[in-house]
C-alpha positions as CSV (number, residue, x, y, z in Angstrom):
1,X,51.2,293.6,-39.8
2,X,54.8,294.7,-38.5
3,X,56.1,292.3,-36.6
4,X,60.2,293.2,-34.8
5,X,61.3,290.0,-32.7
6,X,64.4,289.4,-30.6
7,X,66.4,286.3,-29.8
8,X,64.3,285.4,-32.9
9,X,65.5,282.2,-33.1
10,X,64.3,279.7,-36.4
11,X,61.3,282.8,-36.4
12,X,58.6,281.2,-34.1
13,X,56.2,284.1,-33.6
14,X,57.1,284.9,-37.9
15,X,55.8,281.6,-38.4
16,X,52.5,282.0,-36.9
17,X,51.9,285.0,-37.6
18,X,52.6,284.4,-41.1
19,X,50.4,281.0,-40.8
20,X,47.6,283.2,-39.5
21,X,47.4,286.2,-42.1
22,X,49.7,284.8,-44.7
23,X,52.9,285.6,-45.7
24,X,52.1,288.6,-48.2
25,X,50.6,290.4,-45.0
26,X,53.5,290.0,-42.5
27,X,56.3,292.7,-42.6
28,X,59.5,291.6,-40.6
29,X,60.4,295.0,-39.3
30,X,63.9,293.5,-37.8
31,X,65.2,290.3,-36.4
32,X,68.1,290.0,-33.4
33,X,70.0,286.6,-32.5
34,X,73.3,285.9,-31.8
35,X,73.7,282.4,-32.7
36,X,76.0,279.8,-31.4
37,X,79.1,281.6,-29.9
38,X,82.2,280.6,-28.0
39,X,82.6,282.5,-24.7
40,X,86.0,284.0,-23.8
41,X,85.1,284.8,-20.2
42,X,83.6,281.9,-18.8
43,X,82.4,283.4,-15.8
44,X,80.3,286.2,-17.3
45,X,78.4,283.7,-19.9
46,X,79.0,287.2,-22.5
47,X,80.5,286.2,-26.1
48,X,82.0,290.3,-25.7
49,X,84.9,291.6,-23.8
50,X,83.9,294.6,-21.4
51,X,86.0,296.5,-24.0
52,X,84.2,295.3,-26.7
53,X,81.0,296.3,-25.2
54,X,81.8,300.2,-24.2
55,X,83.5,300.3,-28.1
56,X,79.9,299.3,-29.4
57,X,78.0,301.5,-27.0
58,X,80.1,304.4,-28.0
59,X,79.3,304.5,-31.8
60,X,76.6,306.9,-32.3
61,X,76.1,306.1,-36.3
62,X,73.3,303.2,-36.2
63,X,74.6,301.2,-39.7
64,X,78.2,301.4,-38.3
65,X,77.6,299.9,-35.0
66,X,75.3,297.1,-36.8
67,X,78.5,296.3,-39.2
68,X,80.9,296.6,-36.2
69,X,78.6,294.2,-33.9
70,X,78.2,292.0,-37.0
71,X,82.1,291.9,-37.7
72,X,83.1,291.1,-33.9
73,X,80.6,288.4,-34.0
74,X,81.5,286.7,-36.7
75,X,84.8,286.0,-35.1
76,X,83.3,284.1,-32.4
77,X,81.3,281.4,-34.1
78,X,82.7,279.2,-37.2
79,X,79.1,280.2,-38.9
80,X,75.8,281.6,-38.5
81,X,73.3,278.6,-38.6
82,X,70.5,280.4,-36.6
83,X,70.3,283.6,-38.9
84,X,70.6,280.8,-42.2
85,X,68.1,279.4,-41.4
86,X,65.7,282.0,-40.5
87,X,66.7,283.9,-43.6
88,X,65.7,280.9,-45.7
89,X,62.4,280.8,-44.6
90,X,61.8,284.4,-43.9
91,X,61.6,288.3,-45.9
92,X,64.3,289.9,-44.5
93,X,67.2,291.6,-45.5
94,X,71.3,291.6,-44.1
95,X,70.1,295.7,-42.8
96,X,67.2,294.2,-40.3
97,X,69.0,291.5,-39.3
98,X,71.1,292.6,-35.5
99,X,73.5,290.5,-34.2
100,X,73.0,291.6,-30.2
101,X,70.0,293.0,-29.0
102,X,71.9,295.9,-26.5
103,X,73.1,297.7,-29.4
104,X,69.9,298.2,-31.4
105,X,69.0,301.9,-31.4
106,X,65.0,301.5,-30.7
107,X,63.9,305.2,-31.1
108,X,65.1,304.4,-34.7
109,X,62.1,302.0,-34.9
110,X,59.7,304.1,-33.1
111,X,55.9,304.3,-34.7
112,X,57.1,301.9,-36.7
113,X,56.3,298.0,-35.8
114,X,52.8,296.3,-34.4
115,X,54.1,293.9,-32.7
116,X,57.2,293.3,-30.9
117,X,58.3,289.8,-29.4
118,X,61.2,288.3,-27.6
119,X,62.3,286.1,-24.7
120,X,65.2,286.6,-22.7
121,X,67.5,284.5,-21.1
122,X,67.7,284.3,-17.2
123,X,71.3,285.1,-16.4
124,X,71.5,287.8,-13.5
125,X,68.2,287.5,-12.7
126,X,69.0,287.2,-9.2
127,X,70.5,290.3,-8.9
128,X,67.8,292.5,-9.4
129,X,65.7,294.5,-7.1
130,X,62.5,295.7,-7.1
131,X,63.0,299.5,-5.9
132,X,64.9,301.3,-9.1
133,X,62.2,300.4,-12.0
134,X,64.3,299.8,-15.5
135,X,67.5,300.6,-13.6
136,X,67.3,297.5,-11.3
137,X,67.6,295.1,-14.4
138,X,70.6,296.8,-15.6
139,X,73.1,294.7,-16.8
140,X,70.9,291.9,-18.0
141,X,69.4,291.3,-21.6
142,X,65.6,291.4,-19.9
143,X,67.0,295.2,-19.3
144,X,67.4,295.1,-23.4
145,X,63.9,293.8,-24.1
146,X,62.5,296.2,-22.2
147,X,64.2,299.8,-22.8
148,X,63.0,298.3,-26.9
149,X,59.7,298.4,-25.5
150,X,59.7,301.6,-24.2
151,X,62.2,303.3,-27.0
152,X,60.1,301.2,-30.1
153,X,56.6,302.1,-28.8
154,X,55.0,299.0,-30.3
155,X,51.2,299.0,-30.7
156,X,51.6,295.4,-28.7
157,X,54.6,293.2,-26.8
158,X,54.5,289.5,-26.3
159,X,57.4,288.3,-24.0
160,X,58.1,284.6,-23.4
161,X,59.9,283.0,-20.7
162,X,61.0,279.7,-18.5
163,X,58.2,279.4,-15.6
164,X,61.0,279.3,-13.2
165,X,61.2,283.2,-13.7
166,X,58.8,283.2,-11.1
167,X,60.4,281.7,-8.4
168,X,63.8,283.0,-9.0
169,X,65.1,284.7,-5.8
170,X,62.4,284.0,-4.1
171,X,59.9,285.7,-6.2
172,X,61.6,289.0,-6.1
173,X,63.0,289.0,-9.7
174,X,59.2,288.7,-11.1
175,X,58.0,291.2,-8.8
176,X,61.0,293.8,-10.4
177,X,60.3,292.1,-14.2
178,X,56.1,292.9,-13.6
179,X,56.5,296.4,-12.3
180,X,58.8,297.1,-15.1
181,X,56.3,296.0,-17.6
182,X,53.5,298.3,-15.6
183,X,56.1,301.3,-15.6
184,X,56.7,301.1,-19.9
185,X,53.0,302.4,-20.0
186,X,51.3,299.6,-21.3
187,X,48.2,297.2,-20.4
188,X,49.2,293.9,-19.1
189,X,46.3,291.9,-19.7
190,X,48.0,288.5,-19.6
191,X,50.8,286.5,-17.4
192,X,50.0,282.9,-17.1
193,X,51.9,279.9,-17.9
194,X,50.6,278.1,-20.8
195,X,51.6,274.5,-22.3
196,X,51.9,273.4,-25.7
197,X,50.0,270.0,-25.4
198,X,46.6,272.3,-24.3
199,X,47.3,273.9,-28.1
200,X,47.6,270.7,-30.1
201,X,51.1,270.3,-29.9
202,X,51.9,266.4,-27.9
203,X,54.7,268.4,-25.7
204,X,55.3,269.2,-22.3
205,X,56.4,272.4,-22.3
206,X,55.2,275.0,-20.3
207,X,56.5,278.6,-20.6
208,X,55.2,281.6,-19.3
209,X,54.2,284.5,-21.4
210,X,53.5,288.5,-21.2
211,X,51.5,289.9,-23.3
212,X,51.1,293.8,-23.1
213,X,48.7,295.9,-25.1
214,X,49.3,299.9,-25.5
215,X,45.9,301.1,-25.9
216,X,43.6,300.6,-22.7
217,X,40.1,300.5,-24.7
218,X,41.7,297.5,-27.1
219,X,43.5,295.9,-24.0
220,X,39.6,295.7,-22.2
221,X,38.5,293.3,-25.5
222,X,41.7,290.8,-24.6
223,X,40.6,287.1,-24.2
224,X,42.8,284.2,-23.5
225,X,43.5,282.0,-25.8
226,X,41.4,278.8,-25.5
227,X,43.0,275.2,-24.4
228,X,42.0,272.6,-26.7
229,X,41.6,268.8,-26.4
230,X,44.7,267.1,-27.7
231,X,43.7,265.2,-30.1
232,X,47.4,263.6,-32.0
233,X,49.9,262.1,-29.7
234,X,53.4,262.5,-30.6
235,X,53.5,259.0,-33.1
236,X,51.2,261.2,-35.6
237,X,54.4,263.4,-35.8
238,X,57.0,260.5,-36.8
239,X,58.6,260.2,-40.1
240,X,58.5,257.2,-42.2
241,X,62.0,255.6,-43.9
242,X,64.1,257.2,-41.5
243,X,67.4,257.5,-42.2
244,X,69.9,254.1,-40.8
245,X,72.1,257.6,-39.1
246,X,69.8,258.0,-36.6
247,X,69.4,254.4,-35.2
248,X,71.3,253.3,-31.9
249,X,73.9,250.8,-31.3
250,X,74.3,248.7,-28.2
251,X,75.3,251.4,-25.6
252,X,72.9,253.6,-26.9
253,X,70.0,250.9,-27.2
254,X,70.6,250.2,-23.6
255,X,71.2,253.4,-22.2
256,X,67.8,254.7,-23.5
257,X,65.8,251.5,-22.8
258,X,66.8,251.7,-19.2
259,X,67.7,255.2,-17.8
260,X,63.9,256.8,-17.9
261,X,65.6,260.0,-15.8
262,X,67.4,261.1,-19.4
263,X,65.6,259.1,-22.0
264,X,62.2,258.2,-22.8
265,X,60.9,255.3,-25.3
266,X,57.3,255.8,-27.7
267,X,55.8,258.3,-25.4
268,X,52.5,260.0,-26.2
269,X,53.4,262.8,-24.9
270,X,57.3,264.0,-25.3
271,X,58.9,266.1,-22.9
272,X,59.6,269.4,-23.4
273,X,62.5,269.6,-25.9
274,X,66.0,271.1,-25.3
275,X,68.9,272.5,-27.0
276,X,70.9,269.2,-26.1
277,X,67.7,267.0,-27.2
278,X,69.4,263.4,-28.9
279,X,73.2,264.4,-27.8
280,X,73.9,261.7,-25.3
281,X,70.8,259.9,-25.7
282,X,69.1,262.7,-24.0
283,X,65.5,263.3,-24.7
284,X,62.5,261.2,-26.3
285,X,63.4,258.2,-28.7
286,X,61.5,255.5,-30.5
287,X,61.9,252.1,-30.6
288,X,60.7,250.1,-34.0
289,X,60.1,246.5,-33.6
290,X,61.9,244.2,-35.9
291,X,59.2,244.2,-39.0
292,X,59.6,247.8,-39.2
293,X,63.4,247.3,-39.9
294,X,63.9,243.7,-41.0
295,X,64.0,245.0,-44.7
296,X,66.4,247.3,-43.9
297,X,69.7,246.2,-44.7
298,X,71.2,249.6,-44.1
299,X,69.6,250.2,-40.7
300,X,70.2,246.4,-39.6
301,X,74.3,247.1,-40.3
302,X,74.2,250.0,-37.3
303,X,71.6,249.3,-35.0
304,X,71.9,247.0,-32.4
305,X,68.6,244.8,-32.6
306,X,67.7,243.6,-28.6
307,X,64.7,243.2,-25.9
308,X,62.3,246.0,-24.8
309,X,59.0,245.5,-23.3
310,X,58.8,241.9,-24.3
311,X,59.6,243.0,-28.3
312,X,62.3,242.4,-29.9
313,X,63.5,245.7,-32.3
314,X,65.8,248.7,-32.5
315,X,65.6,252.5,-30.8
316,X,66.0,255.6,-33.4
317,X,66.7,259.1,-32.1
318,X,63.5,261.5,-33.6
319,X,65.1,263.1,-36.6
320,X,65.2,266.7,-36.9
321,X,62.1,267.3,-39.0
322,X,60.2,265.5,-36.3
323,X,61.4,267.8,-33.6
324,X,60.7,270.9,-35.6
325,X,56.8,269.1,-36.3
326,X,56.7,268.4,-32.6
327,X,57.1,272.2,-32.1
328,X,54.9,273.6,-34.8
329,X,56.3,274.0,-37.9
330,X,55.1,272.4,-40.8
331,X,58.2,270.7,-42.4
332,X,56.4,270.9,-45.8
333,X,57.1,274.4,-46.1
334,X,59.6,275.0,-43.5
335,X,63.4,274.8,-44.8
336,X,65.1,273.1,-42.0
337,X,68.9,273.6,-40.9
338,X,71.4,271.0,-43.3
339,X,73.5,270.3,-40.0
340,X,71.3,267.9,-38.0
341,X,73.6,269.1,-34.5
342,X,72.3,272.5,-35.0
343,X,68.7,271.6,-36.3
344,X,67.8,269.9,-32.8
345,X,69.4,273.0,-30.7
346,X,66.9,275.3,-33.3
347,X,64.4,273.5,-32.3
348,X,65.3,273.1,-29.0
349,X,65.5,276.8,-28.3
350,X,62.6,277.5,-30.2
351,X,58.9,278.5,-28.8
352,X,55.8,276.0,-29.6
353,X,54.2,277.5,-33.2
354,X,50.7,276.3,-32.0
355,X,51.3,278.6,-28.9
356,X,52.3,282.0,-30.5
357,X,49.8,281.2,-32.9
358,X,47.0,281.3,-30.3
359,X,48.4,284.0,-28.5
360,X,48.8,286.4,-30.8
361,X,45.6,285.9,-32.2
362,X,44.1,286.9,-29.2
363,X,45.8,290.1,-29.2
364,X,44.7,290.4,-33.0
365,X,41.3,290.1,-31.6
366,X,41.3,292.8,-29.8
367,X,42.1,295.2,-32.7
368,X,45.2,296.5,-31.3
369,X,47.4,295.5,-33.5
370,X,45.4,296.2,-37.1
C-alpha cells in the first residue's frame, strides 16, 4: 500500500495503516511537516517572508527547491523534533521527507501513491468564497491539500479537520471546501464527524473527516466505520512508577483541584488533548492518594501532599507516554520524543490511531485502494 500524508505529524494514519497490514506492506511514498517554527511576521501566522515564498515557487528543479525549503527552514526552529520522531518510527528517507507542503511538485507523484492523507489548518478560512472552485481557497494550505489531490491522482484521500470547519463564516467556507472536493473528480462517500471514545479510545475528541474515493464502482461498496462500546476508561491507560518530575507542588495542586474550566482530576473520559496539554496545568491530571506515594521519598520531596474529595494525596500531570496511549499508539513499539515539552504538543497535534485505523479500513474494504 502507498500511503503520501501531509502535516504528517508523529505519522498517525502510518501507524494504523501499518497496525492494520503490517509494516513490511506499507510504502511511505512522502511525508510533509513543518515542525515548530518561530514566525517573523506575526500577523500573517507564515514562518516565510513573501520573498522567500515567490524565491521557492520560482525554482523549477524539484530536489533543489526541496534542499532550498529545507535550508530556510532550518533557520527558523532550533531543531526538528516532529520529523525526529517520525523518522524513528517510520521507513522513510531525507528525499520523501518535505518541509512545506506548497512547494511539493504533485504531478511528480502522479500514479504513484494509494492513499493520500492530511489535515490542514484553518487560517484564512474566512476568506473564501464559494464561486471560483480551487481559486477561491487560494492563499490557504487547504488550497495545498487539494491542488496534491488533483496533481497526485491518488487511488483514495482522507482529509481530517476541526468540526468548527463547518460553521466557519457562517457555513460558507465548507460549502467552497465540499464543492472543491466534488470538482477534483472524486467520490465523496463520507463527511461526518466522528469521536475517538466511539473507537475505543477514552477521549473526547471529535474531528471531522473526508474521505474521497476515485473509482465510482469501489466508492458504491464504502461503509462507515462502526462505533463501538467503550470498554477502558482513561485509568487503563496510566503508567505505573511515574517519575517524582511530573508531580505538582502547592500552586499547581490547587490550581488543578479547583479550576475545572482548565483542569480536570481522574476523569473517565479525558478531554480532547491539545498542543499546550500539562503547560499551565492545562488539561487532565491525576491525583494519587497518599498510599500510592507514601513510599516515595523522591515524589514526597516535590509534591505538595493536601485535601481532594475528602482524600488526602498528591496530583501528577499524565506523562507523555500516557498521552501518546490515550491517542493510539502503542508505547511498546512506538519511540516517543526525548523532550517531554515537545512529546505532549506531538501528541497534542496528533489524530486518534483507533480512528484512522477504522477509517481507512473502510476504504480498504471497498477495494479501492488494493
Amino acid at each position: 500500500m502507498r500511503l503520501a500524508t501531509v502535516f504528517s505529524g508523529i505519522g498517525a494514519p502510518e501507524y494504523a495503516l501499518e497496525r492494520l497490514l503490517g509494516k513490511d506492506n506499507v510504502q511511505i511514498v512522502f511525508a510533509c511537516d513543518c515542525g515548530e517554527c518561530k514566525l517573523r511576521d506575526k500577523k500573517s501566522k507564515d514562518p516565510l517572508l513573501p520573498e522567500e515564498v515567490e524565491y521557492l515557487e520560482s525554482i523549477k528543479d524539484d530536489a533543489f527547491r526541496q534542499q532550498e525549503t529545507k535550508r530556510i527552514y532550518s533557520s527558523l526552529r532550533k531543531r526538528h523534533w516532529v520529523r525526529e520522531t517520525y523518522q524513528n518510527n517510520y521507513r522513510i528517507t531525507e528525499d520523501k521527507w518535505h518541509d512545506d507542503i506548497r512547494f511539493i511538485n504533485g504531478k511528480a507523484y502522479r500514479g504513484q501513491v494509494d492513499l493520500f492523507i492530511g489535515g490542514s489548518p484553518c487560517q484564512s478560512f474566512s476568506n473564501m468564497g464559494h464561486q471560483g472552485g480551487l481559486e477561491d481557497a487560494r492563499g490557504t494550505l487547504f488550497y495545498s491539500f487539494a491542488k496534491l489531490v488533483r496533481d497526485i491522482q491518488p487511488k483514495a484521500f482522507i482529509f481530517e479537520n476541526v468540526p468548527g470547519m463547518l460553521t466557519n463564516n457562517k457555513g460558507e467556507t465548507w460549502k467552497t471546501i465540499l464543492s472543491i472536493f466534488e470538482s477534483l473528480d472524486y467520490k465523496i462517500v463520507f463527511k461526518e464527524i466522528l469521536n475517538s471514545m466511539d473507537f475505543g479510545i477514552p477521549q473526547n475528541r471529535r474531528r471531522l473527516f473526508v474521505v474521497g474515493i476515485k473509482d465510482e464502482q469501489k466508492a458504491a461498496l464504502f461503509v462507515a466505520p462502526q462505533k463501538i462500546k467503550l470498554k477502558r476508561y482513561a485509568a487503563a491507560f496510566r503508567d505505573s512508577n511515574v517519575p517524582a518530575k511530573y508531580y505538582l507542588g502547592l500552586l499547581g495542586f490547587n490550581f488543578t483541584t479547583t479550576n475545572t474550566a482548565r483542569a480536570r482530576i481522574n476523569m473517565d473520559i479525558i478531554r480532547t488533548e491539545k498542543k499546550n496539554q500539562q503547560f499551565n496545568w492545562n488539561g487532565d491530571f491525576i491525583f494519587e492518594p497518599i498510599a500510592a506515594v507514601q513510599n516515595r521519598p523522591d515524589v514526597l520531596a516535590r509534591a505538595y501532599v493536601g485535601q481532594y474529595n475528602g482524600q488526602t494525596g498528591a496530583v501528577r500531570k499524565m506523562t507523555p507516554a500516557e498521552c501518546h496511549k490515550l491517542m493510539g499508539f502503542d508505547v511498546r513499539d512506538f519511540i516517543v520524543c526525548e523532550n517531554d515539552t515537545e512529546a505532549y504538543k506531538q501528541s497534542g497535534n496528533s489524530i486518534v490511531v483507533n480512528v484512522m485505523e477504522a477509517l481507512i479500513k473502510s476504504v480498504i474494504d471497498t477495494g479501492a485502494i488494493q
